[in-house]
mmCIF file of the N, C-alpha and C atoms, coordinates in Angstrom:
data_MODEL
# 
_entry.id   MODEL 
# 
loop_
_atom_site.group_PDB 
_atom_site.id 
_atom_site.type_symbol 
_atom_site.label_atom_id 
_atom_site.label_alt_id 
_atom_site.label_comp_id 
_atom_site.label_asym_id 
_atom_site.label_entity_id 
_atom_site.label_seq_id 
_atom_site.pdbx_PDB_ins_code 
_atom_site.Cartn_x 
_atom_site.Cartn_y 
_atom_site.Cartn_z 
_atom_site.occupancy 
_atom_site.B_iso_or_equiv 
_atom_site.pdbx_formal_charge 
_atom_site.auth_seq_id 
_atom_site.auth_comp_id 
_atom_site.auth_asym_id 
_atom_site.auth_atom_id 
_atom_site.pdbx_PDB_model_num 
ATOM 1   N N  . UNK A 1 1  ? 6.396  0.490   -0.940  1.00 0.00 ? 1  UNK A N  1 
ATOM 2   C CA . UNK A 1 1  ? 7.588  0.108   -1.641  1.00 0.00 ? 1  UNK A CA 1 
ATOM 3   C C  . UNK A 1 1  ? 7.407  -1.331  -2.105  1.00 0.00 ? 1  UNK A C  1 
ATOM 4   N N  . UNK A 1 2  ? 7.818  -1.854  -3.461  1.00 0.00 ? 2  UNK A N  1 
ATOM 5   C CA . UNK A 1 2  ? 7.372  -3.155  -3.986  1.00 0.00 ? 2  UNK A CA 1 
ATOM 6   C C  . UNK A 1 2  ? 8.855  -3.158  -3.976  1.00 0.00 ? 2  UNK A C  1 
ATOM 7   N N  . UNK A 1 3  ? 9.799  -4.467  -3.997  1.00 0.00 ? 3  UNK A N  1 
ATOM 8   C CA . UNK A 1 3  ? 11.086 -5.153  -4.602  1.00 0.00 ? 3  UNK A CA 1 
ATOM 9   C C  . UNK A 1 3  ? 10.985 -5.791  -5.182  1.00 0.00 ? 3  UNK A C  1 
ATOM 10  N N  . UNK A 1 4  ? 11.560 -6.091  -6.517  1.00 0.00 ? 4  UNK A N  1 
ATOM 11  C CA . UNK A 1 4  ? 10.980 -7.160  -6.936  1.00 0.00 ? 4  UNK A CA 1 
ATOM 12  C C  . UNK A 1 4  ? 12.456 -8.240  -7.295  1.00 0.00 ? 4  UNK A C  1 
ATOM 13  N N  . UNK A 1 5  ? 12.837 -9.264  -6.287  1.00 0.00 ? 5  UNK A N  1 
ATOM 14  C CA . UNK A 1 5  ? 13.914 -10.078 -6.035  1.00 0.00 ? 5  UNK A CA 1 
ATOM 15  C C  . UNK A 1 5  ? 14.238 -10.612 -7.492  1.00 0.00 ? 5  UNK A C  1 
ATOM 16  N N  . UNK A 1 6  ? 15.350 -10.651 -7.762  1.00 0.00 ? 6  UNK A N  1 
ATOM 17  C CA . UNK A 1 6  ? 16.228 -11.059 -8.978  1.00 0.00 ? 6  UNK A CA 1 
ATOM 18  C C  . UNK A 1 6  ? 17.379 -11.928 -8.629  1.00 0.00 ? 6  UNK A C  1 
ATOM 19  N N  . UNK A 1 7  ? 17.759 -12.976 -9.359  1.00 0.00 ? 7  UNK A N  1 
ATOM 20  C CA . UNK A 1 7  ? 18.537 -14.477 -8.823  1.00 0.00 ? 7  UNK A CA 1 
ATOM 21  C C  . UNK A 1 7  ? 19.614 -13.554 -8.642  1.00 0.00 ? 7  UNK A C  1 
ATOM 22  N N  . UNK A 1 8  ? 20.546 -12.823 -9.204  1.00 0.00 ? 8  UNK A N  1 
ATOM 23  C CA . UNK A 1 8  ? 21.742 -12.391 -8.959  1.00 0.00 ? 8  UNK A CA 1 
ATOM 24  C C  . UNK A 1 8  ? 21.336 -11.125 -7.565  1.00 0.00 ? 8  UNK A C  1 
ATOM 25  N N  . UNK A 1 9  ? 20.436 -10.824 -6.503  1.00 0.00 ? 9  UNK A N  1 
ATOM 26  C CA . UNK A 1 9  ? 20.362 -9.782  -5.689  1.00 0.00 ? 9  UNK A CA 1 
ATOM 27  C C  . UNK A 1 9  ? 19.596 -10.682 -4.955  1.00 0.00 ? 9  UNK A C  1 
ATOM 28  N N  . UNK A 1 10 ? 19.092 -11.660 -4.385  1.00 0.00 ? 10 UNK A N  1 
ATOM 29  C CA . UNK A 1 10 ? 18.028 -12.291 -3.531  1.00 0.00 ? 10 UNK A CA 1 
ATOM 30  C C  . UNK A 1 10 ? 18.773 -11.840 -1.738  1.00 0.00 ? 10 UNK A C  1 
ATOM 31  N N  . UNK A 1 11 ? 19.703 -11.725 -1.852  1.00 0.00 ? 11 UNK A N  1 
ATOM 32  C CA . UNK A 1 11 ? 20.459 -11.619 -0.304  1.00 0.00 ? 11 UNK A CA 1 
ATOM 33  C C  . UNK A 1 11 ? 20.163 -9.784  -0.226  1.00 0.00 ? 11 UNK A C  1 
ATOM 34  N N  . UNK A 1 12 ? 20.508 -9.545  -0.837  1.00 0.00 ? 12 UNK A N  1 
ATOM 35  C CA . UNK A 1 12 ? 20.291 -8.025  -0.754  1.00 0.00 ? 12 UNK A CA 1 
ATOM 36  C C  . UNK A 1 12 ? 18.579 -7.822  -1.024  1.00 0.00 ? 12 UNK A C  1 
ATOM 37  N N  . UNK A 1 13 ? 18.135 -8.235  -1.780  1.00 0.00 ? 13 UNK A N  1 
ATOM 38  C CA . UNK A 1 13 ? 16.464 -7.670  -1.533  1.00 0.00 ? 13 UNK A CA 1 
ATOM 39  C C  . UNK A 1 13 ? 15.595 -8.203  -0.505  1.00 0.00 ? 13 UNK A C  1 
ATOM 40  N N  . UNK A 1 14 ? 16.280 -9.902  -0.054  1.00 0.00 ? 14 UNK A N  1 
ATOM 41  C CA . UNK A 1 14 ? 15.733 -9.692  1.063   1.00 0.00 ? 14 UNK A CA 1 
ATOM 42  C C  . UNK A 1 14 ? 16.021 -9.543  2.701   1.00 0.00 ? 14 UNK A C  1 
ATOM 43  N N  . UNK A 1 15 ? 17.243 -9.266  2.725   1.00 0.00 ? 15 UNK A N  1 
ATOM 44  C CA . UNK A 1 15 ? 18.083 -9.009  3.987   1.00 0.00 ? 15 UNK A CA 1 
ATOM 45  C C  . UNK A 1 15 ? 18.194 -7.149  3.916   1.00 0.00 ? 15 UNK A C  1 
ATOM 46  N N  . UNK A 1 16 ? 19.476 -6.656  3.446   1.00 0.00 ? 16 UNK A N  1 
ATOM 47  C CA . UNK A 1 16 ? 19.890 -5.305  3.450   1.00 0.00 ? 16 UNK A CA 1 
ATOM 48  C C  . UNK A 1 16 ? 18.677 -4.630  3.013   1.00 0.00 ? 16 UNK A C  1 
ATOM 49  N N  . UNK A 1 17 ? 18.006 -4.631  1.640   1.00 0.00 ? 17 UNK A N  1 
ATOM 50  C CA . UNK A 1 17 ? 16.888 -3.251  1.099   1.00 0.00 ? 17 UNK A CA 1 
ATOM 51  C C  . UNK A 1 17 ? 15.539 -3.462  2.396   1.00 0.00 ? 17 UNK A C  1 
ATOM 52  N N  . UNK A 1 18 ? 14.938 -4.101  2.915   1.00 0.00 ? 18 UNK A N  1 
ATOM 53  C CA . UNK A 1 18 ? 13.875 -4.186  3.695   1.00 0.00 ? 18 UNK A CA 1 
ATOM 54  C C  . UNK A 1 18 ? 14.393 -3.288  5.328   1.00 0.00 ? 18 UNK A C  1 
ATOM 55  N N  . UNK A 1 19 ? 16.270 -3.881  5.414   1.00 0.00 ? 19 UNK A N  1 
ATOM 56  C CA . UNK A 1 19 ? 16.009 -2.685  6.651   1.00 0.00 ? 19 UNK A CA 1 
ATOM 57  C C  . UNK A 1 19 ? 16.198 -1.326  6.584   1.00 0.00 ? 19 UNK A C  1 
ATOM 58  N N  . UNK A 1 20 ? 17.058 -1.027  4.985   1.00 0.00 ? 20 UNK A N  1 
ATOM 59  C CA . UNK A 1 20 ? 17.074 0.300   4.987   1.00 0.00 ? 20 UNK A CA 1 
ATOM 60  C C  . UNK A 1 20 ? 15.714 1.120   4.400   1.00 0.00 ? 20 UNK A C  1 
ATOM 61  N N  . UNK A 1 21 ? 14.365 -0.107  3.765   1.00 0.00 ? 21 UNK A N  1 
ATOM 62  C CA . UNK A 1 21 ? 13.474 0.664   3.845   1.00 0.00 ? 21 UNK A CA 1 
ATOM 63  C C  . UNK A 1 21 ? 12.599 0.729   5.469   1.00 0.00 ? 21 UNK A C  1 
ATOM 64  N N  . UNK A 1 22 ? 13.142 0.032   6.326   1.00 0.00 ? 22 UNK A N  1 
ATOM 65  C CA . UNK A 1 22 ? 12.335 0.484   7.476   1.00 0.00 ? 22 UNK A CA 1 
ATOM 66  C C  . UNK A 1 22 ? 13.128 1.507   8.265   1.00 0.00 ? 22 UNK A C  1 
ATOM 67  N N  . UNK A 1 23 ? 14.424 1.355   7.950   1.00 0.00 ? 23 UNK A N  1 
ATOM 68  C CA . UNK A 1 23 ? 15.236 2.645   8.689   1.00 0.00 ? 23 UNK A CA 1 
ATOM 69  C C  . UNK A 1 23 ? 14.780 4.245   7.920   1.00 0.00 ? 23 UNK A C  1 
ATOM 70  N N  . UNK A 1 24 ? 13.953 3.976   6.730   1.00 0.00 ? 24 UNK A N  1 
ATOM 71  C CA . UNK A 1 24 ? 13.489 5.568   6.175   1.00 0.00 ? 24 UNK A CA 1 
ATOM 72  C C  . UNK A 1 24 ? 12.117 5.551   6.444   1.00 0.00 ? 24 UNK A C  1 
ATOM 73  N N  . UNK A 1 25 ? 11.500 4.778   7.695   1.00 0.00 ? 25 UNK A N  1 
ATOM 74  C CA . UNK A 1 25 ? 10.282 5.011   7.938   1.00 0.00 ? 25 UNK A CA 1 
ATOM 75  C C  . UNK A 1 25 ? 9.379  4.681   6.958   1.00 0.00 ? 25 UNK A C  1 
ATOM 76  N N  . UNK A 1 26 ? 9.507  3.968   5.893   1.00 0.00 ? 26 UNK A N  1 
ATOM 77  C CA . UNK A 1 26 ? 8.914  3.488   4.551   1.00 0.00 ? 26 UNK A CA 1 
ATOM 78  C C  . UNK A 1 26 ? 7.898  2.481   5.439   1.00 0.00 ? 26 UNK A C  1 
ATOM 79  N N  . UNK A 1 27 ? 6.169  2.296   5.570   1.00 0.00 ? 27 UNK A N  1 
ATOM 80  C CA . UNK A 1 27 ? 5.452  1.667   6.734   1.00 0.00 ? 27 UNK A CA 1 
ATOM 81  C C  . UNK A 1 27 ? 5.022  0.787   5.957   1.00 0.00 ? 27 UNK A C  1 
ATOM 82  N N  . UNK A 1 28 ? 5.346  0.361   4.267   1.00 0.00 ? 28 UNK A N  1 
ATOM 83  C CA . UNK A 1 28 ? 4.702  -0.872  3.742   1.00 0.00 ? 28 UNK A CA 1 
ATOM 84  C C  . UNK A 1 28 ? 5.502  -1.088  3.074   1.00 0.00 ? 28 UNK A C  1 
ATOM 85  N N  . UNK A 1 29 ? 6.121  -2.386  2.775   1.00 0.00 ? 29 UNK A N  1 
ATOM 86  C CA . UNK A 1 29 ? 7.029  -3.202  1.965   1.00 0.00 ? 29 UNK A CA 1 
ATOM 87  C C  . UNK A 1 29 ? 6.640  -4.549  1.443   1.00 0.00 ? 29 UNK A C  1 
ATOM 88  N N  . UNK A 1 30 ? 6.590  -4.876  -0.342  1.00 0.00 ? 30 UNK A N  1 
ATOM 89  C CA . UNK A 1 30 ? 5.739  -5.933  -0.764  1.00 0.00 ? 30 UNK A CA 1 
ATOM 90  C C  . UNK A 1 30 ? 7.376  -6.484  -1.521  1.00 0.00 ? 30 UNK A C  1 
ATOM 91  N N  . UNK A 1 31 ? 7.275  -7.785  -1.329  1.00 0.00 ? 31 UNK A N  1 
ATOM 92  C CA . UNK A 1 31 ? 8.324  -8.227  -1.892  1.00 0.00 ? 31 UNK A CA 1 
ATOM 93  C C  . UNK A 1 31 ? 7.895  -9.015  -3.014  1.00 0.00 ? 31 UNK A C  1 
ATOM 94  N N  . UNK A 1 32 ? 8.238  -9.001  -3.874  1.00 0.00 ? 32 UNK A N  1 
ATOM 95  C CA . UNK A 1 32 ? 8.080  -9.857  -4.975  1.00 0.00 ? 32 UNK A CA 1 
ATOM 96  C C  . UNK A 1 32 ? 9.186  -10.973 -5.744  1.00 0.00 ? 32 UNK A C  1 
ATOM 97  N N  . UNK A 1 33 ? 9.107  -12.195 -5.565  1.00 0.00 ? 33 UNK A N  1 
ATOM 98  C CA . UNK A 1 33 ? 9.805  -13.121 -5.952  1.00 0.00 ? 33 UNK A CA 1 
ATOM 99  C C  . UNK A 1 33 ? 8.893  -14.270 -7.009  1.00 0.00 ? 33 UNK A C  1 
ATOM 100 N N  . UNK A 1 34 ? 9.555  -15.362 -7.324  1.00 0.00 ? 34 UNK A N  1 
ATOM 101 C CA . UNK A 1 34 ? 9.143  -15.875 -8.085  1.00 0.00 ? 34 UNK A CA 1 
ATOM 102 C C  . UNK A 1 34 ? 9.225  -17.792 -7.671  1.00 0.00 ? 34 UNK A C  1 
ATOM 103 N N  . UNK A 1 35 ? 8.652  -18.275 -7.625  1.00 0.00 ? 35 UNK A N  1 
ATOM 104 C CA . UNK A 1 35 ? 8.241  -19.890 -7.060  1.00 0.00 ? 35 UNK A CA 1 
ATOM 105 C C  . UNK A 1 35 ? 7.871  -20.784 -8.627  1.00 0.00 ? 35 UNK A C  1 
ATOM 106 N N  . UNK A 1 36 ? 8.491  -21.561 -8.353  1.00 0.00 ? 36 UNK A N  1 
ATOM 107 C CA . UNK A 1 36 ? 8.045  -22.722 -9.751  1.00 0.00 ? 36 UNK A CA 1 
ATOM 108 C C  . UNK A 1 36 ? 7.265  -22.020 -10.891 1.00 0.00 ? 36 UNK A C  1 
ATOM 109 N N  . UNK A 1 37 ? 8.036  -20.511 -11.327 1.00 0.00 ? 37 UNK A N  1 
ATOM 110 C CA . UNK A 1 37 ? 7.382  -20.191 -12.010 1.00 0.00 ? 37 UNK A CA 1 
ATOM 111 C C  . UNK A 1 37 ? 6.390  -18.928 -12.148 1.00 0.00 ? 37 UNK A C  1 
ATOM 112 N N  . UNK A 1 38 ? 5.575  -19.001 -10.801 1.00 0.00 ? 38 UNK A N  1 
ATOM 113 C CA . UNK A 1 38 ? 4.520  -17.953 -10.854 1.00 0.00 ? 38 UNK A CA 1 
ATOM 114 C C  . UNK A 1 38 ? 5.283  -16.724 -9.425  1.00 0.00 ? 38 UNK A C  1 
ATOM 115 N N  . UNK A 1 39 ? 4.569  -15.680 -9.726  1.00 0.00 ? 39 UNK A N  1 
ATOM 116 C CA . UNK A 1 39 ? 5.279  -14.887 -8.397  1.00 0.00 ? 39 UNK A CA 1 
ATOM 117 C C  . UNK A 1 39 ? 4.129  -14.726 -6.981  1.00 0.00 ? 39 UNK A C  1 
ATOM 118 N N  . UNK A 1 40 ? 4.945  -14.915 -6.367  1.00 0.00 ? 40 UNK A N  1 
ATOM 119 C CA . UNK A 1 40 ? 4.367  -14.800 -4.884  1.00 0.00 ? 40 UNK A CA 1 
ATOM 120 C C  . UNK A 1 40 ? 5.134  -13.497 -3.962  1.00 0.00 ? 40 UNK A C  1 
ATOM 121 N N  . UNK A 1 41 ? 3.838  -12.819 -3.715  1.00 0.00 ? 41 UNK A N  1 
ATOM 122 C CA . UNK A 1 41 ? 4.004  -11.467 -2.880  1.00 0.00 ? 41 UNK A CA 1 
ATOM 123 C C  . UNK A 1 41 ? 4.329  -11.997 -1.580  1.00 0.00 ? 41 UNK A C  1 
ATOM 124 N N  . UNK A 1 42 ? 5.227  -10.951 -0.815  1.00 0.00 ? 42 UNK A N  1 
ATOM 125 C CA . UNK A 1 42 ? 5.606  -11.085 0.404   1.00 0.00 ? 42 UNK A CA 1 
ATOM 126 C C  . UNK A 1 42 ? 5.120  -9.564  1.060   1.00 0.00 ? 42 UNK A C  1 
ATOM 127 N N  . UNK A 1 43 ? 4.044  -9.892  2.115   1.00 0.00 ? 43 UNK A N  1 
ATOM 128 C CA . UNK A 1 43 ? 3.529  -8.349  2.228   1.00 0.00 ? 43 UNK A CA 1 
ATOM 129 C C  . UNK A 1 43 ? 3.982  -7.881  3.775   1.00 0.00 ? 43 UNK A C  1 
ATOM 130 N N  . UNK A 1 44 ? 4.660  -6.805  4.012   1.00 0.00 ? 44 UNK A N  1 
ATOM 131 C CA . UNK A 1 44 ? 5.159  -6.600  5.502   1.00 0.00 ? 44 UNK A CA 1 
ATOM 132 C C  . UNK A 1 44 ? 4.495  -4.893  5.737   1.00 0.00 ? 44 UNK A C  1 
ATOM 133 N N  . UNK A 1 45 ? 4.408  -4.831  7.181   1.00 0.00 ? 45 UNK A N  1 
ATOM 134 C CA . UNK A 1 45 ? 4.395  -3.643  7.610   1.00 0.00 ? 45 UNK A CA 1 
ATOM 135 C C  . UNK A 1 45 ? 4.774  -3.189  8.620   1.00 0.00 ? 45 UNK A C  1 
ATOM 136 N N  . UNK A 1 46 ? 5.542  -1.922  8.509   1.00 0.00 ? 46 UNK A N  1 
ATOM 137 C CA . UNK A 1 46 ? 6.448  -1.095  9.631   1.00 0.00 ? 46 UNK A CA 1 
ATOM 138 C C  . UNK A 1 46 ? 5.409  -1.250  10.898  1.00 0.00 ? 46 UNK A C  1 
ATOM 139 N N  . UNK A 1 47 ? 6.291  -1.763  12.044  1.00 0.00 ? 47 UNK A N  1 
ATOM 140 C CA . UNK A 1 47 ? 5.731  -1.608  13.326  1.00 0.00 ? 47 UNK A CA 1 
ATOM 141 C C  . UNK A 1 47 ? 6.672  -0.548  13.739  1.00 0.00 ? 47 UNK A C  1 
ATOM 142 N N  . UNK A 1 48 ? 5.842  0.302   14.438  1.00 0.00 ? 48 UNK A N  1 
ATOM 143 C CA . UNK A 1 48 ? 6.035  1.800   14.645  1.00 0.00 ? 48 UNK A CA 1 
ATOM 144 C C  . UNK A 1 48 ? 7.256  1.824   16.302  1.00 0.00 ? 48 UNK A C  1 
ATOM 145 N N  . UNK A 1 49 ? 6.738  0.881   16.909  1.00 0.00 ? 49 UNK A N  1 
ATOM 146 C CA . UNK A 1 49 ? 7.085  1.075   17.805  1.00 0.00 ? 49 UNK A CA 1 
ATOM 147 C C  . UNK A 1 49 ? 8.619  0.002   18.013  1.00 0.00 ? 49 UNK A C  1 
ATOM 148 N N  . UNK A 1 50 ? 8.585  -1.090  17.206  1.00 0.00 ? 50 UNK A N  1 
ATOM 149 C CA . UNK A 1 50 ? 10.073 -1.177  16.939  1.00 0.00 ? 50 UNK A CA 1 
ATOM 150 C C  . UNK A 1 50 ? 11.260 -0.693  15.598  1.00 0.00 ? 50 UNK A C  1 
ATOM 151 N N  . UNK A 1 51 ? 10.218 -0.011  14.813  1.00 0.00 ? 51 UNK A N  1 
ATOM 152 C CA . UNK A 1 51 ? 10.908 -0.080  13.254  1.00 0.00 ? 51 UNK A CA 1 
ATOM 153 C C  . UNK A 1 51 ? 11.453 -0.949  12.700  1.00 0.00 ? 51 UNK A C  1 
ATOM 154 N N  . UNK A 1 52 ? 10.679 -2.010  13.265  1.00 0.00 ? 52 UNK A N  1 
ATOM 155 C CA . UNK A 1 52 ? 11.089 -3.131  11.997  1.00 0.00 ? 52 UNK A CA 1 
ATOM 156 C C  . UNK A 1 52 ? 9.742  -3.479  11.205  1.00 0.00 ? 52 UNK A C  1 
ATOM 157 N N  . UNK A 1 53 ? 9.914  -4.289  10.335  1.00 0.00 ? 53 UNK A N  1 
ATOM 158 C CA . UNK A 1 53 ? 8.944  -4.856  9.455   1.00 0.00 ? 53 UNK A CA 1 
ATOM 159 C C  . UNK A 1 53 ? 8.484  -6.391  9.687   1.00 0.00 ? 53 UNK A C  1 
ATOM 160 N N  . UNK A 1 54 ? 7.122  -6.230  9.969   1.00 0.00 ? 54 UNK A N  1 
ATOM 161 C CA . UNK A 1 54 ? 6.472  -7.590  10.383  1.00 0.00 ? 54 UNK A CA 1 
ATOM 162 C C  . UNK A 1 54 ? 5.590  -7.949  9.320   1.00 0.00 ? 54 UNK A C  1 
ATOM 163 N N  . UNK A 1 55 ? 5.491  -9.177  8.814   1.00 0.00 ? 55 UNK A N  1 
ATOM 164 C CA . UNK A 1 55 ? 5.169  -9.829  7.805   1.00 0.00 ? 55 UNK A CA 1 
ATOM 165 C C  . UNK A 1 55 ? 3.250  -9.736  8.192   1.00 0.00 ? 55 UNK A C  1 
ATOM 166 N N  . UNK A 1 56 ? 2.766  -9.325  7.105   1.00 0.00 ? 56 UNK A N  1 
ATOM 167 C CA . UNK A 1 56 ? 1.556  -9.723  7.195   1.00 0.00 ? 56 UNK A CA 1 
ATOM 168 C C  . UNK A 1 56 ? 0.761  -10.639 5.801   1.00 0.00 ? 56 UNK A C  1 
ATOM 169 N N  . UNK A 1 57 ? 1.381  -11.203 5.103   1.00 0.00 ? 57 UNK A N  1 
ATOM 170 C CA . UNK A 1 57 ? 0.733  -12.076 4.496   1.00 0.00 ? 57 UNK A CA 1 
ATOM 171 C C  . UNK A 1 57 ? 1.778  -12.450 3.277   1.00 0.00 ? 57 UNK A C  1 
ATOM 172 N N  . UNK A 1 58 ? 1.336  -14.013 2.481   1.00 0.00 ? 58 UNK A N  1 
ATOM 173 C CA . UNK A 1 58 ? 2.067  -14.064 1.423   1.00 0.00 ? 58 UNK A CA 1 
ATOM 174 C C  . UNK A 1 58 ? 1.197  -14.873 0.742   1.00 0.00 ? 58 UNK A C  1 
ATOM 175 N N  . UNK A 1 59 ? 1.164  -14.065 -0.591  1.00 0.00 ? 59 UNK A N  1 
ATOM 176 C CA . UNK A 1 59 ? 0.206  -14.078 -1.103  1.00 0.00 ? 59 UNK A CA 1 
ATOM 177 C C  . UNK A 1 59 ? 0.770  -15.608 -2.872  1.00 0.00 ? 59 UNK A C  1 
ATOM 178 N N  . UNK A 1 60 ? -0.545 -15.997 -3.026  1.00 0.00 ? 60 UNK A N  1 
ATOM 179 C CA . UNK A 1 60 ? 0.210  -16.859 -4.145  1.00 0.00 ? 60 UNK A CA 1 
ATOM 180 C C  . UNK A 1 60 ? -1.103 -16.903 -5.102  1.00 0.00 ? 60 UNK A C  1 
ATOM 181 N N  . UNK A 1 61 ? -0.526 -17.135 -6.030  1.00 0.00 ? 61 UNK A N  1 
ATOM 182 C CA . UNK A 1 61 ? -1.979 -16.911 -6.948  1.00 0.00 ? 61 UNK A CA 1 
ATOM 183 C C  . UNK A 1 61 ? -2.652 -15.655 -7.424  1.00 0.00 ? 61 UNK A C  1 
ATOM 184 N N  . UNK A 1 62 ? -3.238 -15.110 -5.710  1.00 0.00 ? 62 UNK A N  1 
ATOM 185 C CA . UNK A 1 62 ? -4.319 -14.039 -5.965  1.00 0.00 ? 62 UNK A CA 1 
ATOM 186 C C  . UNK A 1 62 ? -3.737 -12.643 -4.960  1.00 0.00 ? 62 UNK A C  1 
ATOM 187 N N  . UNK A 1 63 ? -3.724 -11.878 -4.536  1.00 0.00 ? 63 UNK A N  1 
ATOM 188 C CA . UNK A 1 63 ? -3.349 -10.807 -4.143  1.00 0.00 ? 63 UNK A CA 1 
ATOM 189 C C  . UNK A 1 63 ? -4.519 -10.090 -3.846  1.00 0.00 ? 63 UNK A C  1 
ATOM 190 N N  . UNK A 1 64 ? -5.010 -9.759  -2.703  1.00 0.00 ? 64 UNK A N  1 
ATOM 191 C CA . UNK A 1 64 ? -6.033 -8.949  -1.960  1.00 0.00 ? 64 UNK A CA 1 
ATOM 192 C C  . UNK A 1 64 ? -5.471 -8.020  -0.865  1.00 0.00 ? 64 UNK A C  1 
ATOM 193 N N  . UNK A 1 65 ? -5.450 -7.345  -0.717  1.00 0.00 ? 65 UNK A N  1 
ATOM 194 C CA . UNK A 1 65 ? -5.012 -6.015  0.415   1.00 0.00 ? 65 UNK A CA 1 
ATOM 195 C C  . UNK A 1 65 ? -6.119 -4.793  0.709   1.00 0.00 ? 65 UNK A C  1 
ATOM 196 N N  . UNK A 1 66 ? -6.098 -4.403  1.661   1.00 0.00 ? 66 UNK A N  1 
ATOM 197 C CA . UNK A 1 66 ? -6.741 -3.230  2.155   1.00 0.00 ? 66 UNK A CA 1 
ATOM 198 C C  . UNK A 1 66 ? -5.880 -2.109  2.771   1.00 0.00 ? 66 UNK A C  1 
ATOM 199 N N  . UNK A 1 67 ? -5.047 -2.409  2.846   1.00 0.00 ? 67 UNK A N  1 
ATOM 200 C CA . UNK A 1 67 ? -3.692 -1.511  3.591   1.00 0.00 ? 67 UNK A CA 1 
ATOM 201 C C  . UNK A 1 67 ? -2.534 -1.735  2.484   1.00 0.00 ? 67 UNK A C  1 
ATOM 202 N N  . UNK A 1 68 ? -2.249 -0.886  2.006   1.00 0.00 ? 68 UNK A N  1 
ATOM 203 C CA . UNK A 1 68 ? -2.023 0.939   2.363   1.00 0.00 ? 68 UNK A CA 1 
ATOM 204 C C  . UNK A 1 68 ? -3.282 1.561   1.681   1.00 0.00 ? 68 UNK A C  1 
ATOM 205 N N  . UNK A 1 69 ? -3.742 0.885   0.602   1.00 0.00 ? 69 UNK A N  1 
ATOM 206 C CA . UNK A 1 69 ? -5.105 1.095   -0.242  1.00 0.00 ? 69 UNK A CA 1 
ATOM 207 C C  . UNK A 1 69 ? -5.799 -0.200  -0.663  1.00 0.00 ? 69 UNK A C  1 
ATOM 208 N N  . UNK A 1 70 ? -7.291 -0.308  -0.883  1.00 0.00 ? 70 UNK A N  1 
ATOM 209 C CA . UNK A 1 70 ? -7.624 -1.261  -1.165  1.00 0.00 ? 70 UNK A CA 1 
ATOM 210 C C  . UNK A 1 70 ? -6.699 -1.335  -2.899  1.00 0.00 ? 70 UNK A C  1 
ATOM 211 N N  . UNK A 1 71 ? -6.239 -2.648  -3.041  1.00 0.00 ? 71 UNK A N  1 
ATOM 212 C CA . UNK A 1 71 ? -6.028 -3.536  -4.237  1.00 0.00 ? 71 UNK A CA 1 
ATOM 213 C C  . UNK A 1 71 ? -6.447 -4.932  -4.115  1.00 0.00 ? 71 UNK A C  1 
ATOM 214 N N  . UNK A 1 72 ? -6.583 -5.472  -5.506  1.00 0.00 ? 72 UNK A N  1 
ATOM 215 C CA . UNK A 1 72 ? -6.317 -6.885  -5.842  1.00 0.00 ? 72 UNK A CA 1 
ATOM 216 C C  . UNK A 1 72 ? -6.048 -7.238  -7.390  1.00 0.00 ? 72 UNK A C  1 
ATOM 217 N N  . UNK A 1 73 ? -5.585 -8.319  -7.371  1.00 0.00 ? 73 UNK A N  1 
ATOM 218 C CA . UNK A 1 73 ? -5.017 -8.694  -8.650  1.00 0.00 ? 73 UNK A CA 1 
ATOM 219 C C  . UNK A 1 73 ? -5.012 -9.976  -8.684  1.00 0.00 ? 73 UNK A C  1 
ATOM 220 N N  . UNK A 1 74 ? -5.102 -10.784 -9.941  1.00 0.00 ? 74 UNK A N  1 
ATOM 221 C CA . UNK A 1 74 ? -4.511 -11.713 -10.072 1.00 0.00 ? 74 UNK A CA 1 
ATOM 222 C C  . UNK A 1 74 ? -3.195 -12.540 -10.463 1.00 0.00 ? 74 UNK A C  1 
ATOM 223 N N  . UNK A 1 75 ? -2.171 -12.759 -9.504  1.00 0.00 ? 75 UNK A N  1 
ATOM 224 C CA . UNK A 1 75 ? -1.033 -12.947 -9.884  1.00 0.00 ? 75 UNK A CA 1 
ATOM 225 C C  . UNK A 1 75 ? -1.020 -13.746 -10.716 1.00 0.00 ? 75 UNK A C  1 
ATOM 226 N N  . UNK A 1 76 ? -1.120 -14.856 -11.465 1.00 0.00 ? 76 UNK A N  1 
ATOM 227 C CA . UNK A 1 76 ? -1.221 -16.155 -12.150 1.00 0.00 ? 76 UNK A CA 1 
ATOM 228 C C  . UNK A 1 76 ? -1.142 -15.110 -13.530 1.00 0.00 ? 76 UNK A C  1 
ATOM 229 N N  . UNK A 1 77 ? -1.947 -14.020 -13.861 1.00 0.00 ? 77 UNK A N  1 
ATOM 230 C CA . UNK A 1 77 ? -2.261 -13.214 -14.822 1.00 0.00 ? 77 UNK A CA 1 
ATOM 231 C C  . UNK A 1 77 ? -0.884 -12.894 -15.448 1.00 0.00 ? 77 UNK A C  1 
ATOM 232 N N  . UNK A 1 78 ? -0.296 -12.293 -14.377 1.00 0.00 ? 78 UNK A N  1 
ATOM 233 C CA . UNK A 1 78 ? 0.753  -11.251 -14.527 1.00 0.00 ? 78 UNK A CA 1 
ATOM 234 C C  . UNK A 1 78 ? 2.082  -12.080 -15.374 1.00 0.00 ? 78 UNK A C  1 
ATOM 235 N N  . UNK A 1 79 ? 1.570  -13.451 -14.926 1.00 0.00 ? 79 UNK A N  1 
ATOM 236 C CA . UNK A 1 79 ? 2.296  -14.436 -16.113 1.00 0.00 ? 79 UNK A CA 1 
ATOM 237 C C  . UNK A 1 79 ? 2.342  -14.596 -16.894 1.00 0.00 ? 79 UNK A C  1 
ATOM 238 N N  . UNK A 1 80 ? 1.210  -14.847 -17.925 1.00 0.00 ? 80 UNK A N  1 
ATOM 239 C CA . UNK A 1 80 ? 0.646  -15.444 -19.231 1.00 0.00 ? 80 UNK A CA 1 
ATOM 240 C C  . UNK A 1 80 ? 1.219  -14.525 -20.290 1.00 0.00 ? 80 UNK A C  1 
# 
């Protein structure tokens, strides 16, 4: 599941939508917001054994993952 945070929803994409995607068992959640400009990923994953979502990286610039599938990208790109 990607979100991608908007100035008028920032309380809701990142408080309320992250627990009702861990309350549907959803095991990867990437948040997407935006910093001076460029966007920076917020990458979490369902821990099984509490159902919540624990942060595993935040990404700025460049974007590399191996979980849920290998990707990468260059965020800076996704700007221009």
């Amino acid at each position: 599941m990607i979100e991608i945070v908007s100035p008028e929803s920032v309380e809701r994409d990142r408080k309320l939508k992250p627990l009702r995607y861990a309350e549907a068992g959803i095991p990867h959640f990437w948040r997407v917001e935006e910093s001076d400009g460029r966007p920076v990923v917020y990458v979490y994953e369902r821990d099984p054994a509490t159902g919540a979502y624990t942060p595993t990286g935040i990404h700025h610039g460049h974007l590399a993952v191996q979980v849920p599938f290998p990707f990468e990208v260059d965020l800076d790109q996704l700007v221009k």
